[in-house]
Backbone of each chain as ProteinMPNN parsed JSONL, in Angstrom:
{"seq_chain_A": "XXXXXXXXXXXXXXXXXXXXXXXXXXXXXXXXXXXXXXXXXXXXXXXXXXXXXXXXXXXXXXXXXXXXXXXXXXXXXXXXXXXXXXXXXXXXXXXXXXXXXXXXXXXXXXXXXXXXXXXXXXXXXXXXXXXXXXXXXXXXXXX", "coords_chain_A": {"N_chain_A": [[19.231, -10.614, -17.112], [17.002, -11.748, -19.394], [15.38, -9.799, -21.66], [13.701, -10.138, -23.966], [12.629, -11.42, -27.547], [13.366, -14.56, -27.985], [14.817, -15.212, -25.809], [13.204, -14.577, -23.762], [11.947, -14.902, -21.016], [9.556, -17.141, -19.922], [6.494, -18.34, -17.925], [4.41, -20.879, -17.57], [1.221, -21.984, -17.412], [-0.642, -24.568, -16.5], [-3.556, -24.573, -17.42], [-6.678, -23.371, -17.626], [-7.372, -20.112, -19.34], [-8.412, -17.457, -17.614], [-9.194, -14.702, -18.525], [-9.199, -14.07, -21.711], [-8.302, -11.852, -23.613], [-4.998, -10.532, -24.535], [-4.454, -8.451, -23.927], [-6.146, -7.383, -22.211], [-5.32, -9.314, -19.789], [-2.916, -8.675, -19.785], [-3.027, -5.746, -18.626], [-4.366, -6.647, -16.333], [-2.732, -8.106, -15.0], [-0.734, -6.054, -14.478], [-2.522, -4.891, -12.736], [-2.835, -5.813, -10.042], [-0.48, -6.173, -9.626], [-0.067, -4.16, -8.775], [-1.938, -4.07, -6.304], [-0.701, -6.471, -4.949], [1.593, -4.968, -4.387], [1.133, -3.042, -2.124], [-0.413, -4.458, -0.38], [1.856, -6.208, 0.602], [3.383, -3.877, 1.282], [2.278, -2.843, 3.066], [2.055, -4.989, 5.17], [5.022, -4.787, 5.79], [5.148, -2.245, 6.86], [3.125, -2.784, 9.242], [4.718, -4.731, 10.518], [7.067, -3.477, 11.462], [5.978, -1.724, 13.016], [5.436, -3.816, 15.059], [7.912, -4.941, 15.435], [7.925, -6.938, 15.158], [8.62, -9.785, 13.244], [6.589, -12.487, 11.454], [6.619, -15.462, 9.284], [4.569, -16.533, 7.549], [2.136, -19.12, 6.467], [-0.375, -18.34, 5.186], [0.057, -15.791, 4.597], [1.581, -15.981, 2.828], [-0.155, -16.733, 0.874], [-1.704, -15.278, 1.164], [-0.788, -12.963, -0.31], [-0.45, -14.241, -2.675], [-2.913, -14.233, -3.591], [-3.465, -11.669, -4.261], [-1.913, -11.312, -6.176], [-3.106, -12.875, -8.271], [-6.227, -12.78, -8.44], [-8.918, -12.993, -10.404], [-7.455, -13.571, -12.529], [-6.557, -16.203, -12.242], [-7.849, -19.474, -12.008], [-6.754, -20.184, -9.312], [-6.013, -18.169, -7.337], [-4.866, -17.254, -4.657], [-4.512, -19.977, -3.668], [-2.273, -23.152, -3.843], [-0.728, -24.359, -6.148], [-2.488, -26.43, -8.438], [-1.652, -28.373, -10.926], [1.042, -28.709, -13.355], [4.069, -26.784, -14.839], [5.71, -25.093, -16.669], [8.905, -23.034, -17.516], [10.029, -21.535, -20.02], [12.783, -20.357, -21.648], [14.216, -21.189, -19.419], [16.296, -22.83, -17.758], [15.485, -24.202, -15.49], [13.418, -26.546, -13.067], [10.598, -26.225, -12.026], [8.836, -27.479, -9.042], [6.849, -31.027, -9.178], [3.377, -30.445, -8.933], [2.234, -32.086, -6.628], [4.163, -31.751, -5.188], [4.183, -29.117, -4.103], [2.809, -28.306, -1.843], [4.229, -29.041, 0.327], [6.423, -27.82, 0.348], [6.087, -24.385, 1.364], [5.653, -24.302, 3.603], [7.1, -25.854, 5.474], [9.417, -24.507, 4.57], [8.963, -22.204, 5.534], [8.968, -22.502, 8.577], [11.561, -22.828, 9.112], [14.343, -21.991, 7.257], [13.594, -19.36, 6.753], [12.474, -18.504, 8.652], [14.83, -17.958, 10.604], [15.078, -15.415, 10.005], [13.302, -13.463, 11.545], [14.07, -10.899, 12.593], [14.487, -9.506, 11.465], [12.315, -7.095, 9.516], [11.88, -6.08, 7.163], [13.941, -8.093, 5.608], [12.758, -10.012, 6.041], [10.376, -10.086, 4.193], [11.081, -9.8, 2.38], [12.444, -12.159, 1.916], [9.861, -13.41, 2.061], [8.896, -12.726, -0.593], [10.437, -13.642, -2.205], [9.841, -16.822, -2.093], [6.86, -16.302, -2.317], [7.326, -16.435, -5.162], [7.924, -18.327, -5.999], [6.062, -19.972, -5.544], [4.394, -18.837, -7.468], [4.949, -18.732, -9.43], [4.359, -19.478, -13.233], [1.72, -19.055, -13.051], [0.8, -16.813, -13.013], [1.814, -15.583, -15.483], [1.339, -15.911, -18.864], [-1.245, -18.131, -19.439], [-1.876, -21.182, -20.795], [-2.677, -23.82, -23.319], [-2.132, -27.324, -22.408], [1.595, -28.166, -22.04]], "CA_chain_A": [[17.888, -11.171, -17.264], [16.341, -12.055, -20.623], [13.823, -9.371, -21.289], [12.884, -9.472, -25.667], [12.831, -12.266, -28.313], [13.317, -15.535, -28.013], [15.521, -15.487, -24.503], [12.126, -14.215, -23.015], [11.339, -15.876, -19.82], [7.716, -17.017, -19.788], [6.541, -19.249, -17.247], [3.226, -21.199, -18.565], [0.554, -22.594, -16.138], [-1.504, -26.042, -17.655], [-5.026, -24.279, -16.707], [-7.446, -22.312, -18.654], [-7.06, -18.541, -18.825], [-9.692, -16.785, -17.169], [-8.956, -13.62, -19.159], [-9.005, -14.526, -22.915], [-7.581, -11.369, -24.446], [-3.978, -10.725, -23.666], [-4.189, -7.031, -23.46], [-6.431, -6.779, -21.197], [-4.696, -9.676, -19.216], [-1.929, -7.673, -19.231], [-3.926, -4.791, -17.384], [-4.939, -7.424, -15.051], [-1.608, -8.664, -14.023], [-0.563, -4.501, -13.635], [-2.985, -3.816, -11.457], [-2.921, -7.069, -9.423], [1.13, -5.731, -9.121], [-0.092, -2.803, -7.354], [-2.467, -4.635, -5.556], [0.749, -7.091, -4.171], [3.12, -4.283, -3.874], [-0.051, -2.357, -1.194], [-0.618, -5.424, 0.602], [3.457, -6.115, 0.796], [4.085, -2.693, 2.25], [1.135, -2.688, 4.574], [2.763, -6.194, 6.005], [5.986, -4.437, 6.346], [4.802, -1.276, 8.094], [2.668, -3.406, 10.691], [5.621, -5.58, 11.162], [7.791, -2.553, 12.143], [5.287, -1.014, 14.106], [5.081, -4.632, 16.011], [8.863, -5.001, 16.004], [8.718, -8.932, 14.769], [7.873, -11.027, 11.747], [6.772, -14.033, 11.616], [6.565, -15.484, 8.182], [3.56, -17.223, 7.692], [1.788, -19.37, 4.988], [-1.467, -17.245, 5.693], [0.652, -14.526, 4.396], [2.232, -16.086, 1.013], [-1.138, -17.591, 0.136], [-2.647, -13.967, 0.98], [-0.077, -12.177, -1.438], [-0.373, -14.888, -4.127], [-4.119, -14.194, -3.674], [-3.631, -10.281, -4.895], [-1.467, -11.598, -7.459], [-3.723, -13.67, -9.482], [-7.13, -12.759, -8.229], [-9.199, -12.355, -11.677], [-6.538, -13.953, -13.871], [-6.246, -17.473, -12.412], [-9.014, -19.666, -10.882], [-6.26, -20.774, -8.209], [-5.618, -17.175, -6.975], [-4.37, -17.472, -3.044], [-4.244, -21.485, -3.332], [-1.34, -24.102, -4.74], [-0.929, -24.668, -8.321], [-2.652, -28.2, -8.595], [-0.921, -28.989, -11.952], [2.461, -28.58, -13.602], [4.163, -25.55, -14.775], [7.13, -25.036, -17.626], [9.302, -21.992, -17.733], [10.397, -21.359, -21.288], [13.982, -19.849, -21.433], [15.194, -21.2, -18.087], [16.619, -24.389, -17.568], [14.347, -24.437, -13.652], [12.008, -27.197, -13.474], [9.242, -26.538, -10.742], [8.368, -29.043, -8.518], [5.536, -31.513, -9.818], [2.201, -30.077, -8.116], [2.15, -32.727, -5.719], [4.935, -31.287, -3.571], [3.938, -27.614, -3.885], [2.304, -27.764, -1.002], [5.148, -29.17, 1.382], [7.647, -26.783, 0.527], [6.401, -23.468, 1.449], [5.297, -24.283, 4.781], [8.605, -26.192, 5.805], [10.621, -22.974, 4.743], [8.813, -20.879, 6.887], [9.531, -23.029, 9.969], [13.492, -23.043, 8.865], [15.459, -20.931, 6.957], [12.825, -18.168, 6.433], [11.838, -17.919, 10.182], [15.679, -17.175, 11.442], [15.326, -13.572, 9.425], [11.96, -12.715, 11.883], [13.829, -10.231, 13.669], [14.288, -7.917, 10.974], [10.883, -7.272, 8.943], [12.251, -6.086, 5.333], [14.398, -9.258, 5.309], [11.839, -11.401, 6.129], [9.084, -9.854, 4.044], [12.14, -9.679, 0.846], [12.166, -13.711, 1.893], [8.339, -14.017, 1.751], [8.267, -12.764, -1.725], [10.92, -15.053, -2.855], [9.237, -17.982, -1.125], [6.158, -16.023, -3.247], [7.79, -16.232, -6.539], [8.976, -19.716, -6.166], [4.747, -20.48, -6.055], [3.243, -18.259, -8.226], [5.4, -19.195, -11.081], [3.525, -19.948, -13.623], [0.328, -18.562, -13.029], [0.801, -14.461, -13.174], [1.812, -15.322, -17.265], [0.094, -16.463, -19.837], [-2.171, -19.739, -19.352], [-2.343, -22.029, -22.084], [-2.976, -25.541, -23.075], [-0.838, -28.13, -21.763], [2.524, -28.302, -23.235]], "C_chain_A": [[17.418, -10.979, -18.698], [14.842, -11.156, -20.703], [13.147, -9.054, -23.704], [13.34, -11.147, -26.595], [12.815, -13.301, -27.673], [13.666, -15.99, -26.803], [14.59, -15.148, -23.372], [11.617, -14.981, -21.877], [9.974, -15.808, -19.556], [7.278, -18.296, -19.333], [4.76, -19.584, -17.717], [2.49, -22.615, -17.732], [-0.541, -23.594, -16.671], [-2.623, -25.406, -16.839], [-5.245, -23.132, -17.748], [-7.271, -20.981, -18.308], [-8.56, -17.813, -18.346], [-9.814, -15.419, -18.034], [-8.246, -14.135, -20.152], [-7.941, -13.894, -23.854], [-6.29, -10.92, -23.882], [-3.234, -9.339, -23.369], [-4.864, -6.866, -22.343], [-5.852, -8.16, -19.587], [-3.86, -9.655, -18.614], [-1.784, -6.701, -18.153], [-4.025, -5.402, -16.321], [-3.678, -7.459, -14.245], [-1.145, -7.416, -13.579], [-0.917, -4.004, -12.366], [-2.912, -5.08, -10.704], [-1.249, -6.626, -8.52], [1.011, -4.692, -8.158], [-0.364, -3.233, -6.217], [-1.728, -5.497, -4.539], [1.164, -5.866, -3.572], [1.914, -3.263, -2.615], [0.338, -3.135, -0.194], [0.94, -5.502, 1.323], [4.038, -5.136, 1.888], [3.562, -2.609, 3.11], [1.826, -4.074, 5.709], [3.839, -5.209, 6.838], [5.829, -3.495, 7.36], [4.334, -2.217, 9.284], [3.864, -4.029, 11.028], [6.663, -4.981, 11.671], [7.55, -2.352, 13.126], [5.484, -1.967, 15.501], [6.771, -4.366, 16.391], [9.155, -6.455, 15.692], [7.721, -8.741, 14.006], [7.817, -11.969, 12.004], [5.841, -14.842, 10.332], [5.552, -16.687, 8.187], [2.572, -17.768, 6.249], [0.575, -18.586, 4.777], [-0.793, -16.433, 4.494], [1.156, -14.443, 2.954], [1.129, -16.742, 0.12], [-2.307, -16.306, -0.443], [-2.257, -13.036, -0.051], [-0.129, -12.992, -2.335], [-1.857, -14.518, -4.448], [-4.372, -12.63, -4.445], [-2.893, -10.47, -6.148], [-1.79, -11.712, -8.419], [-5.538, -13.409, -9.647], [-7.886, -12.469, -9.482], [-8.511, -12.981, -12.65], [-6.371, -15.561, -13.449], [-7.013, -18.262, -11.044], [-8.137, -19.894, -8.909], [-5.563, -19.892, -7.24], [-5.785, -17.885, -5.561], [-4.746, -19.479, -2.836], [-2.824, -22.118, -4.106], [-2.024, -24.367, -5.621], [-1.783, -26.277, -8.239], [-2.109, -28.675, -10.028], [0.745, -28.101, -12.409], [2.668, -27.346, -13.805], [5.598, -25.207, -15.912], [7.182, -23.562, -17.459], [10.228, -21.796, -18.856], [11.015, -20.238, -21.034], [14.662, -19.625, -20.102], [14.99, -22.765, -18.052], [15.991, -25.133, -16.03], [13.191, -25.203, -14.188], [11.372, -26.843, -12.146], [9.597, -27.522, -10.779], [7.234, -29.553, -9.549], [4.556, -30.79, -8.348], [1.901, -30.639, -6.679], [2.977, -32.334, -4.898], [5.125, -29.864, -3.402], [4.098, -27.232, -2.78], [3.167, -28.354, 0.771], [6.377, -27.998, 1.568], [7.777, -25.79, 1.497], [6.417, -23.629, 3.135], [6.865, -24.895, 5.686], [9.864, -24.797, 5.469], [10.002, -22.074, 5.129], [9.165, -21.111, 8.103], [11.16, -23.129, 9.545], [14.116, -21.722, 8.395], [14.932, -19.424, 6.813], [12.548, -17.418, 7.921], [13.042, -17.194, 10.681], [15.974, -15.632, 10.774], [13.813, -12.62, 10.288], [12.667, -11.421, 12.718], [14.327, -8.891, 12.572], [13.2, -8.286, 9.504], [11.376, -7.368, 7.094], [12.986, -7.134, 5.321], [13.39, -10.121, 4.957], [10.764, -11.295, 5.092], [10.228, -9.684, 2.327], [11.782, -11.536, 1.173], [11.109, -14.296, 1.249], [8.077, -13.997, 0.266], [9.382, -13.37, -2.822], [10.586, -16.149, -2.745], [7.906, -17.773, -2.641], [5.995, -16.86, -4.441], [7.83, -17.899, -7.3], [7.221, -20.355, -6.098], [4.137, -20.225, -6.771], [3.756, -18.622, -9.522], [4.609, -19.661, -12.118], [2.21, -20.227, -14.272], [-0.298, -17.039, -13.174], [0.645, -14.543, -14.798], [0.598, -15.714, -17.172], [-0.575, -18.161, -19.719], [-1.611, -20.578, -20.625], [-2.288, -23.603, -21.901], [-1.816, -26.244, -22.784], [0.257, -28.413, -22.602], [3.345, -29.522, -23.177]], "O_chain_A": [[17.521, -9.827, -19.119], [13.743, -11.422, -20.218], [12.534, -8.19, -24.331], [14.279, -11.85, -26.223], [12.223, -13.207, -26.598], [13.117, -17.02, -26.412], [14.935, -15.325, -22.203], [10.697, -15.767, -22.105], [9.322, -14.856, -19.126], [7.501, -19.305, -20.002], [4.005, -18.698, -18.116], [2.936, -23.741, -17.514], [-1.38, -23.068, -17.401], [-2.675, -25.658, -15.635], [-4.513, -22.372, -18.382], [-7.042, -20.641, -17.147], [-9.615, -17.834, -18.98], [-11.009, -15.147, -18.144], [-7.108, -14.586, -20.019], [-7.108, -14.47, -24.552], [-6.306, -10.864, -22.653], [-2.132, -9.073, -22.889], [-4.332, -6.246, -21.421], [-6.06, -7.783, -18.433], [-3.619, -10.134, -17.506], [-0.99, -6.64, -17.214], [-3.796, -4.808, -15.268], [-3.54, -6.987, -13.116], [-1.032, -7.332, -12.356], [-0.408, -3.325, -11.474], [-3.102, -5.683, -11.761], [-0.963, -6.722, -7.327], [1.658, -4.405, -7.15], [0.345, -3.093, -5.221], [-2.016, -5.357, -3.35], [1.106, -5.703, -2.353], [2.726, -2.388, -2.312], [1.139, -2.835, 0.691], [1.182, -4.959, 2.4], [4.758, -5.329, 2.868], [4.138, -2.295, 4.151], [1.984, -3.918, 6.92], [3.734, -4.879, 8.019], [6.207, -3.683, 8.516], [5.1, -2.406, 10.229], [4.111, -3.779, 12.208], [7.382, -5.685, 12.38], [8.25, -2.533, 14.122], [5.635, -1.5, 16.63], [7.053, -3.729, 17.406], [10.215, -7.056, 15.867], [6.67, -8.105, 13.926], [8.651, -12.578, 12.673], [4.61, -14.859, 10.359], [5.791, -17.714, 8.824], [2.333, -17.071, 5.263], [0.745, -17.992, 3.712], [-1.307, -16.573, 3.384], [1.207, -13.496, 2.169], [1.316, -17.185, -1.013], [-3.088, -16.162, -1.384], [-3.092, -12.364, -0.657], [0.293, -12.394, -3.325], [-2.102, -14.481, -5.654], [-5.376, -12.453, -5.135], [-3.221, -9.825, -7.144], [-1.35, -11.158, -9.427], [-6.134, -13.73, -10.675], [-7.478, -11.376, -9.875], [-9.026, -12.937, -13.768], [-6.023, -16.271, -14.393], [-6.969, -18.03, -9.836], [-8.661, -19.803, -7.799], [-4.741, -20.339, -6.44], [-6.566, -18.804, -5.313], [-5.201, -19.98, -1.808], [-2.359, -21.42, -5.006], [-3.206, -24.548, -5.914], [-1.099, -27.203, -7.803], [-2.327, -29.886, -10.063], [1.308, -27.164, -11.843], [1.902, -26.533, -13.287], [6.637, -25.151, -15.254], [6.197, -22.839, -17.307], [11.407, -21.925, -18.527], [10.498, -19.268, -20.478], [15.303, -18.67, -19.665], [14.054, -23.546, -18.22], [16.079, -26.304, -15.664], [12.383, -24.968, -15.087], [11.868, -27.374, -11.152], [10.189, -28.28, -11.548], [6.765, -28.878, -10.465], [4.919, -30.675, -7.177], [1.457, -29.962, -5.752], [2.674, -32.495, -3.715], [6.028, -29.391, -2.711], [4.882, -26.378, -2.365], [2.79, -28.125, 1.921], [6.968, -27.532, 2.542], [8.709, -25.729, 2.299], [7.251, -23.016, 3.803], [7.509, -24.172, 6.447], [10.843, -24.399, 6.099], [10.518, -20.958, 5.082], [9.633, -20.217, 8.808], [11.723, -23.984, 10.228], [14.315, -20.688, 9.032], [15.689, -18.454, 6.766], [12.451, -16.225, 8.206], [12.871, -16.071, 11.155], [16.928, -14.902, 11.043], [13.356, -11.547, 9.895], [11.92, -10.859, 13.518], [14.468, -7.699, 12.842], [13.228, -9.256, 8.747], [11.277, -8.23, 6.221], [12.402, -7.605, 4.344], [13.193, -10.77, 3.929], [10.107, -12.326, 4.951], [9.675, -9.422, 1.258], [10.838, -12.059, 0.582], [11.079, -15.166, 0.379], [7.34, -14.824, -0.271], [9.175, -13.514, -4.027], [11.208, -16.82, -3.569], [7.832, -18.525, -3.613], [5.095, -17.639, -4.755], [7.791, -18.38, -8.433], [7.134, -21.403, -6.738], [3.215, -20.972, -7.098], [3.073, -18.785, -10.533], [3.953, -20.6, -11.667], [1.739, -20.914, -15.177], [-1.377, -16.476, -13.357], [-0.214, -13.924, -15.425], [-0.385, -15.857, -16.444], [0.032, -19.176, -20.062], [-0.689, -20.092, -21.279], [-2.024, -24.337, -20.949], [-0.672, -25.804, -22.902], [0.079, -28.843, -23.742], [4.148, -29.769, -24.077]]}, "seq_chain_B": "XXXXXXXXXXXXXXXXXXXXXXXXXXXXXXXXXXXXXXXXXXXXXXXXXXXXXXXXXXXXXXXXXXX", "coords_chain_B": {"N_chain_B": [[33.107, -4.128, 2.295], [33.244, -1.327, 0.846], [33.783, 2.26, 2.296], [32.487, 4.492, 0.73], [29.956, 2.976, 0.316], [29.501, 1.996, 2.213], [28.714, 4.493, 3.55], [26.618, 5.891, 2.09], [24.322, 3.759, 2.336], [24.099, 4.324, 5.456], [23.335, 6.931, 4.458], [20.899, 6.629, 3.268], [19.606, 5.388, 4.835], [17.671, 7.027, 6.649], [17.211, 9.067, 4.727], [14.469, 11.005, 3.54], [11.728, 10.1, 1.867], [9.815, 11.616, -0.874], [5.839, 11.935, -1.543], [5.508, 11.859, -4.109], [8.305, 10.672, -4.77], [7.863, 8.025, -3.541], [5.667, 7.062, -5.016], [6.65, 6.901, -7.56], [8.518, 4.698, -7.42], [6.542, 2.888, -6.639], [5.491, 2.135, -9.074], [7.78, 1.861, -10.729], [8.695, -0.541, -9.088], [6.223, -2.432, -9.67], [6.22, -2.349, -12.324], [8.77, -3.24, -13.039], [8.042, -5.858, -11.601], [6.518, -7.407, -13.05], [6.576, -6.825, -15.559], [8.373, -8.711, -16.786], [7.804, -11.059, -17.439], [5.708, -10.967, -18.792], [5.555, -9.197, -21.717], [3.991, -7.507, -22.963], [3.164, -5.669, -20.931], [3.644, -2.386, -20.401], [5.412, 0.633, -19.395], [3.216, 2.701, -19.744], [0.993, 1.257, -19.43], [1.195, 0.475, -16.843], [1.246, 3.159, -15.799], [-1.541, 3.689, -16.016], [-2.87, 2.069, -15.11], [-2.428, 2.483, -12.264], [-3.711, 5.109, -12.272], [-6.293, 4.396, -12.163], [-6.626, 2.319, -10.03], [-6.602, 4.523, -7.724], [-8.63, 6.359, -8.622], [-10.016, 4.052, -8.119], [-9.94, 3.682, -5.664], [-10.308, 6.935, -4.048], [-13.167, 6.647, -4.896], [-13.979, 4.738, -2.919], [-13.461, 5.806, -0.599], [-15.308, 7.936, -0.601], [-17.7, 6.679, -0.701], [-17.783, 5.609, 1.698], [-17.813, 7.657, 3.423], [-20.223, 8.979, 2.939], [-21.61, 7.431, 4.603]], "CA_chain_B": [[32.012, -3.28, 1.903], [33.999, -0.191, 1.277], [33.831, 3.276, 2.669], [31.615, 4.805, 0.136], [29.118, 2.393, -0.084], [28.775, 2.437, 3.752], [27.819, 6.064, 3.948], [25.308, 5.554, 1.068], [23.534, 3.101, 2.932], [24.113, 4.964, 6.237], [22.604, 8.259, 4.613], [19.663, 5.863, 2.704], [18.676, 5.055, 6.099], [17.501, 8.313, 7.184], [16.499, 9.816, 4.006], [12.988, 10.901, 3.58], [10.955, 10.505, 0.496], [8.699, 12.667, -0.713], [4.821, 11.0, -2.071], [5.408, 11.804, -5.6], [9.082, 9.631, -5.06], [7.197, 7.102, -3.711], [5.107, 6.545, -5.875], [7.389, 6.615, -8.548], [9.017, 3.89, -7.092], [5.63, 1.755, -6.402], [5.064, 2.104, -10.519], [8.782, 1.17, -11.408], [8.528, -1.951, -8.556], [5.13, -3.431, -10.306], [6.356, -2.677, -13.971], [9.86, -4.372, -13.089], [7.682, -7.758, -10.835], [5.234, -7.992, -14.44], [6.669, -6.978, -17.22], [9.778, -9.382, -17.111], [7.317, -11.968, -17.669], [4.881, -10.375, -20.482], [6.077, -8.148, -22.829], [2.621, -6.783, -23.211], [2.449, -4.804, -19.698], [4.616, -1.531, -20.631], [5.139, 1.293, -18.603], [1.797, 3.46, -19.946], [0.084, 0.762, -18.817], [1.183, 0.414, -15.449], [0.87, 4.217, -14.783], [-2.509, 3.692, -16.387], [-3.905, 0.888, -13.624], [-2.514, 3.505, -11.274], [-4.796, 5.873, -11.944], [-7.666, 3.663, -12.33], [-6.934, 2.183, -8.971], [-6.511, 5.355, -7.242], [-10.145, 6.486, -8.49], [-11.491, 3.257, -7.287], [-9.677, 3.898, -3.678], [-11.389, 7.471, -3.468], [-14.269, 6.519, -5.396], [-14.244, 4.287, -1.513], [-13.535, 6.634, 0.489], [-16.409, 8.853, -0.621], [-18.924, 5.837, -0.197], [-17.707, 5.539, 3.542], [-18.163, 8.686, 4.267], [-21.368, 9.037, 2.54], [-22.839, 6.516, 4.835]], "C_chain_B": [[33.166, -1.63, 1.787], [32.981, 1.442, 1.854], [32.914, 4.071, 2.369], [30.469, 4.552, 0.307], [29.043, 2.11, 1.545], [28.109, 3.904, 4.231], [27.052, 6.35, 3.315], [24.813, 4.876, 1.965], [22.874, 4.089, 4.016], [22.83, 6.027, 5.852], [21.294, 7.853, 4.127], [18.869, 5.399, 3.868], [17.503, 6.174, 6.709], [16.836, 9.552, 6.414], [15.124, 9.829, 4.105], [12.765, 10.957, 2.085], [10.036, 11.266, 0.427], [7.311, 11.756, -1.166], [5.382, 10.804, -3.303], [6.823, 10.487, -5.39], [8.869, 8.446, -4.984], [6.915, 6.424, -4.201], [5.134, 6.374, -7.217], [7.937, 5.414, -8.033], [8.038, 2.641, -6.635], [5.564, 1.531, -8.292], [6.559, 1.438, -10.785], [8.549, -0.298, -10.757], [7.934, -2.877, -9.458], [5.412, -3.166, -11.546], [7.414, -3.707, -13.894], [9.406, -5.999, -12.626], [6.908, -7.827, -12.161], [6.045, -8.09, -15.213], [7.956, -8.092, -18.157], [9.012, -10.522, -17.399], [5.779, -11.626, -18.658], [5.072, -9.096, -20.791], [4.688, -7.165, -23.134], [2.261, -5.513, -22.307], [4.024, -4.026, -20.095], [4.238, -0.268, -19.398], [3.892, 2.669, -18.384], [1.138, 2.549, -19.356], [0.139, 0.34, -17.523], [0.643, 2.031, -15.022], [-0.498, 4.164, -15.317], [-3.545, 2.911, -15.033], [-3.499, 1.991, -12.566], [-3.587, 4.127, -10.894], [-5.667, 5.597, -11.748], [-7.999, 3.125, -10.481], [-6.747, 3.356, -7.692], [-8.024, 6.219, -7.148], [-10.672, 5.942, -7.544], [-11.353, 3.742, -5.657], [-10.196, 5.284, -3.56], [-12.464, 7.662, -3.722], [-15.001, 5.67, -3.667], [-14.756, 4.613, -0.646], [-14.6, 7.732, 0.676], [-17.321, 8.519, -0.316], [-18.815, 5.921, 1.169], [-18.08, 6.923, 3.94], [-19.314, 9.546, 3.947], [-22.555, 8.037, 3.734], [-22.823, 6.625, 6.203]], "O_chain_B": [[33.689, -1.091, 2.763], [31.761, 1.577, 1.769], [32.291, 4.574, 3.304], [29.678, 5.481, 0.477], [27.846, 2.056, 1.829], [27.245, 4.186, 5.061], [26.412, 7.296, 3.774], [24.797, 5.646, 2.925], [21.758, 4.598, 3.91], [21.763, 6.115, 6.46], [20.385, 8.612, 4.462], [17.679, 5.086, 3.837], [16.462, 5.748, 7.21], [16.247, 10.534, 6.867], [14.514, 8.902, 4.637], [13.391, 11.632, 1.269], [9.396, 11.662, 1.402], [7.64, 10.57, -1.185], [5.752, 9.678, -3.635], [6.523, 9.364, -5.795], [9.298, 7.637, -5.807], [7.374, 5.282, -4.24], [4.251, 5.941, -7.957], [7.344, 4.693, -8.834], [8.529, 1.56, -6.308], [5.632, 0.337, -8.587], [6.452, 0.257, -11.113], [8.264, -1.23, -11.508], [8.523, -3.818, -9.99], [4.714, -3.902, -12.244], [7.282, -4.81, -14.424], [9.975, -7.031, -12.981], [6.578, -9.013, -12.163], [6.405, -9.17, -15.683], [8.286, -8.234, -19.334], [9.837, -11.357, -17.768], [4.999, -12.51, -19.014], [4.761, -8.091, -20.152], [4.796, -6.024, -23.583], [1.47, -4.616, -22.598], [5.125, -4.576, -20.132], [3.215, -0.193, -18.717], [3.689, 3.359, -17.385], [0.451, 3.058, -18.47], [-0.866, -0.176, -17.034], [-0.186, 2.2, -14.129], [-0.918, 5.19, -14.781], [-4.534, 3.229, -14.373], [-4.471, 2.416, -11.942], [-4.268, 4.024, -9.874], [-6.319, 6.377, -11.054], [-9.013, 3.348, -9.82], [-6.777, 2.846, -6.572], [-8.524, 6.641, -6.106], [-11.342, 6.368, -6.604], [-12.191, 4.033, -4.804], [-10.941, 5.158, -2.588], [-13.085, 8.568, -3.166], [-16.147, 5.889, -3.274], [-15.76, 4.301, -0.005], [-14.807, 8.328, 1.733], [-18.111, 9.267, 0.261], [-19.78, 6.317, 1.823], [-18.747, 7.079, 4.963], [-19.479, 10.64, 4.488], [-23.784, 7.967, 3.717], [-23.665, 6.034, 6.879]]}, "name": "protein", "num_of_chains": 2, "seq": "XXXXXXXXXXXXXXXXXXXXXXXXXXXXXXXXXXXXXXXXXXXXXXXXXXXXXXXXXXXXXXXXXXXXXXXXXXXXXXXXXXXXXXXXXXXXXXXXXXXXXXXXXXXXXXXXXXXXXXXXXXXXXXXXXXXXXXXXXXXXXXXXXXXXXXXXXXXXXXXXXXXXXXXXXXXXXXXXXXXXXXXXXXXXXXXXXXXXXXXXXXXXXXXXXX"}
């Protein structure tokens, strides 16, 4: 993984930054990480305790929502515009089919892992990843 | 899967952590999900939001049970 210079993977969300300076943006996205990785584990425990998962958009809209909350007006919703990731050859979808994806891979390939929780809840936050792209970095004007 | 690396797992099943490992391991998680995507969030500043949100949660718990 590309982590210094130029090979830097930085995914870059066409929407204004709600948080201007990029230190304390930084802070934001930190604690926002805790804030995920809380919520995350609290899923998993209950979903032990129950004994089933059942992977739900509720659930990846509610963890994108601790993600961004504070840093991007579209915290716990779909991206409505585009999304470049500078130093990866991955194009996102266009915006317009955001919002078919996640929900179709929870009814399919995501659902046959409900019977064990850390699978399913490792799934959810690849499922996650694959929406929030984008929007955790840095904002800026449209490129 | 060899031999080894089945009784690692095996004994990873069963281990207990202690808090402090824990929560070493919630701080590496959220520095490794951020910082691969801004160079800005280092690991002072993750254990930094720690603490901050650790206040606020019994800065909480003191209101609730104040009331």
């Amino acid at each position: 993984m590309p982590t210094s210079g130029s090979e830097r993977r930085n995914s870059r969300a066409l929407e204004a930054p709600l948080i201007a300076d990029p230190k304390a943006r930084a802070a934001a996205e930190a604690r926002n990480g805790f804030r995920q990785y809380d919520a995350g584990i609290k899923t998993v425990q209950t979903a032990l305790e129950r004994g089933v998962f059942k992977l739900r958009l509720s659930l990846i809209l509610a963890l994108h929502r601790e993600a961004l909350a504070g840093i991007s007006s579209y915290a716990g919703n779909f991206r409505p515009a585009g999304v470049k990731i500078e130093g990866s050859r991955h194009e996102p979808v266009g915006a317009h089919l955001v919002t078919g994806g996640p929900p179709s891979r929870c009814r399919t390939s995501y659902s046959r892992l409900s019977s064990t929780p850390f699978m399913a809840f490792a799934a959810a936050m690849s499922l996650l990843s694959a929406v929030i792209i984008g929007q955790r970095s840095r904002s800026a004007s449209a490129t | 899967m060899n031999d080894s690396l089945k009784k690692l797992l095996e004994a990873a099943k069963t281990a207990k952590q202690s808090p402090a490992q824990l929560e070493q391991q919630r701080r590496s998680f959220v520095y490794g999900n951020t910082a691969f995507e801004n160079s800005l969030i280092t690991r002072e500043m993750v254990d930094q939001e720690a603490e901050k949100l650790a206040r606020e949660v019994d800065a909480n718990k003191r209101e609730r049970a104040a009331e």
